[in-house]
N, C-alpha and C positions, 0 to 999 in steps of 0.2 A: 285890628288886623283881620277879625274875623268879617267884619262889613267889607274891606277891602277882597278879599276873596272872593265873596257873595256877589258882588256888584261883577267883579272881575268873569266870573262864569255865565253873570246874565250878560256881559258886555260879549264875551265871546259868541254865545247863543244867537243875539240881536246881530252881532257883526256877523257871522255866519249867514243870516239872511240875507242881507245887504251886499255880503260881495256876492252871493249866484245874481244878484239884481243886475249889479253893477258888471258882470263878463258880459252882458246883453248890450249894455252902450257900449262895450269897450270894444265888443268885437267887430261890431260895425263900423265903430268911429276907425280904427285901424286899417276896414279897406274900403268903406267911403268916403271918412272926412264928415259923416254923419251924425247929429245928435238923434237918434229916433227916439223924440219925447213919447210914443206911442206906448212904449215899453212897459212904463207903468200900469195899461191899460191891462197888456201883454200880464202881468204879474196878477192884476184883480182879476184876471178874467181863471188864470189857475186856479186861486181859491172859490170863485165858482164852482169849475168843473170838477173838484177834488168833493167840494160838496153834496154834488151831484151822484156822484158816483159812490160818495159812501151811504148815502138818501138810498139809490138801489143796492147797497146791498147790504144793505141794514142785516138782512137774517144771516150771512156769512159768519164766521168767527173774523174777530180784526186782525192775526195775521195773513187774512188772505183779503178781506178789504180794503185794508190801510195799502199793500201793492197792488191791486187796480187803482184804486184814487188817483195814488202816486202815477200811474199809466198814462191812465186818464190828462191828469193835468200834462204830464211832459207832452205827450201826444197831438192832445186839444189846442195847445198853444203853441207849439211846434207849428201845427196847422195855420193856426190865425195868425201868427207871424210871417209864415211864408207866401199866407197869401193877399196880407197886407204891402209884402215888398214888389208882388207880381203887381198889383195894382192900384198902389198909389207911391211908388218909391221906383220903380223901372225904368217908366216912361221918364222921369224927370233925371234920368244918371247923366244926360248930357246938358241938362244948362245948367244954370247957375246954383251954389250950393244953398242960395236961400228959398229957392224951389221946392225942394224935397224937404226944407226944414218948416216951412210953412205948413205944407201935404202933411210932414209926422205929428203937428199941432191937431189939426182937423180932424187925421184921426183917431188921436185923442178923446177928443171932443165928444168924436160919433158913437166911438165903442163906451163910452162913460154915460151917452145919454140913454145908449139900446136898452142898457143895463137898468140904468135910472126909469124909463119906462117900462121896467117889469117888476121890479122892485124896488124902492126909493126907503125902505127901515132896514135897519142892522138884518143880518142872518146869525141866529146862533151857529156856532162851526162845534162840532162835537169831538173831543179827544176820544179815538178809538184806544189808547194803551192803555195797559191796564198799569195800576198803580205799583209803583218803583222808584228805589233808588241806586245810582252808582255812587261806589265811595271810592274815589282817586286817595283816600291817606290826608293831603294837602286841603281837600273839597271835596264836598257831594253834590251833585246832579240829580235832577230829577228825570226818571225815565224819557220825559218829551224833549227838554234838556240834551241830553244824552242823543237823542234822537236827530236832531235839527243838527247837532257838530258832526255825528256820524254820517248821515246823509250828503250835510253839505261838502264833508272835504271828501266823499268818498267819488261825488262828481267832479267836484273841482281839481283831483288826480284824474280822476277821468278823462276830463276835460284838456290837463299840460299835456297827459299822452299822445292823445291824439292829435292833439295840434303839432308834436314834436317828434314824434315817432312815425306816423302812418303817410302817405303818400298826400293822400285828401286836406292833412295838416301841412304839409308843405307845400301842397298847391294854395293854400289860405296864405300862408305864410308868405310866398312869392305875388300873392297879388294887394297885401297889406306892403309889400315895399313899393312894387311898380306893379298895376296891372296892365297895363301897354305891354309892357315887357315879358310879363307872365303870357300875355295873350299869343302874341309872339313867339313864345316856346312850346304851342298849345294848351295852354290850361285853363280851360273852358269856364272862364273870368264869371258870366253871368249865374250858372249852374254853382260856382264856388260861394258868391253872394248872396243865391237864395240858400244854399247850404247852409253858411252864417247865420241869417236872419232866420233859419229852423234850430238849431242848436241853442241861440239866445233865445229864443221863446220858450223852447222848452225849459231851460233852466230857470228863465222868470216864472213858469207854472209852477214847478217843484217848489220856485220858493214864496206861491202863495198859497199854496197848501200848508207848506210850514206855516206862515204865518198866519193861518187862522185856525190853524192848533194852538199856535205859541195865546193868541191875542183870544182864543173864544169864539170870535165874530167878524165876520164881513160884514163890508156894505161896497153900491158903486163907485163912492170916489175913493176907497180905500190906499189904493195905488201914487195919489200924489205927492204924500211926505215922503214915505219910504223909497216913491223913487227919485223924490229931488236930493234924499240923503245917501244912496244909490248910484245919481249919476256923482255927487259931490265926492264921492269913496271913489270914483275911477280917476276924478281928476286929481285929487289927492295922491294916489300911487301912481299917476303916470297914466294920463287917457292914451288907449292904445295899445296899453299895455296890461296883458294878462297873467300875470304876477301880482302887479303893482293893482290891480283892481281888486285880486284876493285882498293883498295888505291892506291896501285902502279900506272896504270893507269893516272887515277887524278892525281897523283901530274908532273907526266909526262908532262901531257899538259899543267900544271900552270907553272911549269919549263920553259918549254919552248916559253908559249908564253909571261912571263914575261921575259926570256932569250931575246925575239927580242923586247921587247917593252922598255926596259931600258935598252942595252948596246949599244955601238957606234956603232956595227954594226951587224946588223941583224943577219948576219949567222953567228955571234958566239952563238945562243941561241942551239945548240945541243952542242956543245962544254961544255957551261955550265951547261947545263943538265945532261951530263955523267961526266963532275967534279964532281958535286953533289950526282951521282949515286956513285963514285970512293969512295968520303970520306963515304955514309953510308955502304959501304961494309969490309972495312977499318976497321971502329969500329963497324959494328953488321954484320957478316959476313952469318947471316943467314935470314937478310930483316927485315925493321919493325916489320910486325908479326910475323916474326919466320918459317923457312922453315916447311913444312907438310912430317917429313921424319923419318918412323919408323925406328930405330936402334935393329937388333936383334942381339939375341948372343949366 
């Protein structure tokens, strides 16, 4: 029972990562019809700049360098998202969808090699917390633990609000149904899409910061498991949907890290994980929640 637990809090941990990954395709896909493989990139490029930024301020105390880092990476990648969709994702909004899915490969490609030609071996990634445990009663966490679930659902609230609550979320919202139509009641459709594609970047920062706290180390192809298991967690809860991408998420990491804690052998728990993805798609072929995909006619 006691493994079942253990596994259970690093699966929440690891899924926590996964789904700030995963609101990044989802929110895209929801008002382009987009997969932006790039995102990945989007994610490694966080735990550089989270790197960086605790590199300068090493002499600080870590509660006031762990929130630059964290600045940092939301910021920095906020940045390179938005100015990856000015210029390689704009110009293509009017032809064909395999245009811009092409373009998001390449720039995959480019950001993964910039990186590879500046460094090409691991980075140690240093945990600034100091050493800690929470004890829920049920289970203990370890302070970084603690850290990674706090953080992430404190965005991912963040995150329903605003989409739900505030004007700027209803203008996303209205142009994830019809943007013609949004356009048509003025809601300045292109501004709303680079908006999107700053809010997904940044949360792909945050969450490779985290994960190179959680994991020790970067490197530059860091980015392509976590985010094929990433974009697999939005399709899983409904691509489009930003609910069903948190869900998805979660159960990603519960999959998987009860996939290595109970089978014979560790590295069959992605194996398991994507059976488990094969059969909910099998019979609900539109995710948990239900894909976020208007049908016009």
């Amino acid at each position: 029972m006691q493994l079942f637990i253990d596994q259970l809090v690093n699966g929440l941990t690891l899924g926590a990562i996964y789904a700030l990954i995963a609101l990044g395709y989802t929110m895209v896909y929801g008002i382009l019809r987009m997969i932006n493989f790039a995102h990945s990139e989007i994610f490694m490029l966080g735990s550089l700049f989270g790197l960086g930024a605790i590199a300068l301020t090493a002499h600080l105390p870590w509660f006031v360098a762990l929130p630059l880092a964290f600045a940092l990476s939301l910021v920095g990648c906020a940045v390179v998202a938005g100015t990856i969709e000015k210029v390689a994702y704009a110009p293509l909004r009017r032809v064909s969808r395999l245009a811009p899915l092409i373009s998001a490969i390449g720039v995959s490609i480019v950001l993964q090699n910039i990186v590879f030609l500046w460094r090409n071996e691991s980075l140690a990634f240093p945990n600034l917390l100091p050493s800690f445990q929470v004890n829920l009663g049920f289970a203990v966490l370890s302070g970084l633990q603690a850290l990674i679930l706090a953080v992430s659902i404190i965005l991912m609230v963040a995150l329903h609000l605003f989409v739900m609550r505030t004007q700027l979320g209803k203008a996303m919202r209205a142009c994830a149904q019809d943007p013609d139509a949004a356009a048509l009641m003025g809601v300045p459709v292109n501004q709303i899409i680079t908006l999107t594609f700053l809010i997904g970047g940044g949360l792909g920062g945050a969450a490779g910061l985290l994960n190179g706290m959680y994991y020790g180390s970067i490197k530059y192809n860091m980015g392509f498991v976590p985010g094929m298991k990433a974009f697999t967690a939005a399709v899983l809860g409904g691509i489009g949907n930003i609910p069903g991408a948190m869900l998805g998420g979660f159960l990603m990491g519960i999959l998987e890290s009860l996939g290595a804690g109970f089978l014979p052998q560790a590295e069959w728990k992605d194996v398991f994980s994507f059976t488990i993805l094969i059969g909910v798609l099998i019979f609900r072929p539109s995710g948990i929640l239900g894909e976020r995909v208007t049908n016009k006619i």
